[in-house]
C-alpha positions in Angstrom: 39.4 129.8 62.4 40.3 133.5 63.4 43.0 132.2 66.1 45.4 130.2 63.4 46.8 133.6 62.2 47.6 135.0 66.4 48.5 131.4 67.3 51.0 131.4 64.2 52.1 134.5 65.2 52.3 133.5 68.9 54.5 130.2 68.1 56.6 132.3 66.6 57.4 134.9 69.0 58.0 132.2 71.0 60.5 130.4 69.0 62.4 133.8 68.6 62.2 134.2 72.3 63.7 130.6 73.6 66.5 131.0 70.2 66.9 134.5 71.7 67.7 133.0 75.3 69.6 129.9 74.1 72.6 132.3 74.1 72.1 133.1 77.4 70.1 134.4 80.1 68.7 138.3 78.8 66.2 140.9 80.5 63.5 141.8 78.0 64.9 144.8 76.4 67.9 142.8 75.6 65.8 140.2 74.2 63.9 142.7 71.9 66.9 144.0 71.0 68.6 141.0 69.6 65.7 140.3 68.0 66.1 143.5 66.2 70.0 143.4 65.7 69.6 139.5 64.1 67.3 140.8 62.0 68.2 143.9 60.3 65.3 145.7 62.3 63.0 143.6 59.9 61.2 142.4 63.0 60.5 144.9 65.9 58.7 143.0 68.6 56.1 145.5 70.7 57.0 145.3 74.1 53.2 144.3 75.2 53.6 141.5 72.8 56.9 140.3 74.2 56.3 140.7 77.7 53.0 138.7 76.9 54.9 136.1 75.5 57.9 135.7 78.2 54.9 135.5 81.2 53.5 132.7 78.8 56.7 130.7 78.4 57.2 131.6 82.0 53.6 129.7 83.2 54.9 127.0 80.5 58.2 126.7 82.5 59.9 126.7 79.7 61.9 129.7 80.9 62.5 131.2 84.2 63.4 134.5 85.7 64.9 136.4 88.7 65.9 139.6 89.5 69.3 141.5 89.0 70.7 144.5 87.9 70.8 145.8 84.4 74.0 147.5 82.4 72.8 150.7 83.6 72.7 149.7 87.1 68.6 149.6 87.1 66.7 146.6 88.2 65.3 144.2 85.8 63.9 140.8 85.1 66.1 138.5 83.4 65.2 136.0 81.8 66.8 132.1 81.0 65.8 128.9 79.2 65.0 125.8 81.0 65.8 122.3 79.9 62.3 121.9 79.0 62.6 124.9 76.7 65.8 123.7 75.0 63.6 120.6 74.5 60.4 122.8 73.2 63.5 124.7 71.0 
């Protein structure tokens, strides 16, 4: 019974993070960022949390990722839905 509360909690990250990417394809900072902006800074996401929960979507293949190069010219993930995540969305 312990896990409904993080697996609530869990769903829900992940719902942000697909709505997050169904604009388009973000790296993670940009993602917790919009998160923040949408909401009025009501929800912060930690970045363990979210990185936790883009690897998971990731092994669900319900996003994907490469590599490319930030607005500040740094490396960095980015991340973009699948069609099975517009589906799960």
């Amino acid at each position: 019974m312990a896990r409904e509360p993080l697996d609530l909690l869990q769903g829900t990250l992940d719902v942000l993070i697909l709505k997050t990417l169904s604009w388009g394809p973000m790296h993670g900072y940009a993602v917790s960022r919009w998160i923040r902006e949408r909401t009025d800074a009501v929800l912060a996401v930690e970045d363990a949390a979210l990185y936790q929960a883009l690897h998971r979507l990731e092994r669900r293949e319900w996003i994907e990722a490469e590599w490319g190069l930030s607005e500040n010219n740094r490396r960095a993930k980015y991340y973009r839905l699948t069609p099975a995540g517009r589906r799960q969305l």
